[in-house]
N, C-alpha and C positions, 0 to 999 in steps of 0.2 A: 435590137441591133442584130443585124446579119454579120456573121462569121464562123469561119472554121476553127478546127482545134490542131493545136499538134503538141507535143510532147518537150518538157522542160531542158534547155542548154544555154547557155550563155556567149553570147560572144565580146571579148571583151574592146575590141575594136571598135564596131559599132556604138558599142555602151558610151563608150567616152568620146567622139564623134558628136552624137545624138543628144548632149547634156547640154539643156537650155531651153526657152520660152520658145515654141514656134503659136503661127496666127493660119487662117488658111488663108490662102491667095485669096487677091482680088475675085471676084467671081467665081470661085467655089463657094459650094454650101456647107464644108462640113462633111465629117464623117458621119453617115444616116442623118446629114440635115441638121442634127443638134450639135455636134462636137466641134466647134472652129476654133479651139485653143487648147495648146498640150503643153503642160509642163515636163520635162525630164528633170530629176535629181540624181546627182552621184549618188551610187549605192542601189540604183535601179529603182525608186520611187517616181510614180508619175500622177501629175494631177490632170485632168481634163476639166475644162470652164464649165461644162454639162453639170448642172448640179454639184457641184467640187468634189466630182467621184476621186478618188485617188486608191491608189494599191501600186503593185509594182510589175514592172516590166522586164521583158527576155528576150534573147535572140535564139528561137528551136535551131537558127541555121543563117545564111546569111541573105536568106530571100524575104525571111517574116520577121515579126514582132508579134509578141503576144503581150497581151494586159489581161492581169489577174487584179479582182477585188472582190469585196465580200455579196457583190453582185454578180460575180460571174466573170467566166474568161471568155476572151477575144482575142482571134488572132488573124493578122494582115500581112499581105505582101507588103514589101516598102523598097525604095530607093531613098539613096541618100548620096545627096551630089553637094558637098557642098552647105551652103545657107539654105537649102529645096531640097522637105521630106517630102516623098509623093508614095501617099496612104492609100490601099487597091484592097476594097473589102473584095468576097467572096463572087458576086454577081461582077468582076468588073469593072465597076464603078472606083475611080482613082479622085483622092483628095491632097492639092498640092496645099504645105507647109511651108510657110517661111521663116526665118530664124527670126526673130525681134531682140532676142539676148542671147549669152552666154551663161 
């Protein structure tokens, strides 16, 4: 998986915004192709359907997200409007989310 790094802060806005099942849109692929489901949990745990990686999640700021696990960190622009996360790795490449739950 491609992405950058940046350094740990939390924003607690977003955190609780962002809490719930998202799916990726209709014809998106996925973050790097394999990721089209993200769990958020209160308390900043996040699952991804990819092999049920999970570990937890942060806001360095209010442009990224970063996910930490015992695989490594990743970190993404994001937008959040709503029921549509839209996930922009490193190259660009934007992966729109939708809400499925709370």
């Amino acid at each position: 998986m491609t992405a950058a790094l940046f350094g740990v802060s939390c924003s607690g806005k977003s955190g609780s915004n962002i809490v719930g099942t998202w799916q990726a849109a209709q014809g998106d692929k996925g973050i790097d192709g394999v990721i089209t489901g993200i769990q958020f949990l209160q308390g900043g745990t996040f699952i991804f359907n990819y092999m049920n990686t999970s570990g937890n999640y942060s806001f360095p700021d209010s442009t990224h997200i970063k996910f930490q696990s015992p695989g490594g960190t990743l970190a993404f622009n994001f937008t959040l409007s709503g029921n549509l996360l839209t996930i922009t790795d490193a190259n660009g490449v934007s992966t729109r989310f939708q809400r499925t739950s709370n």
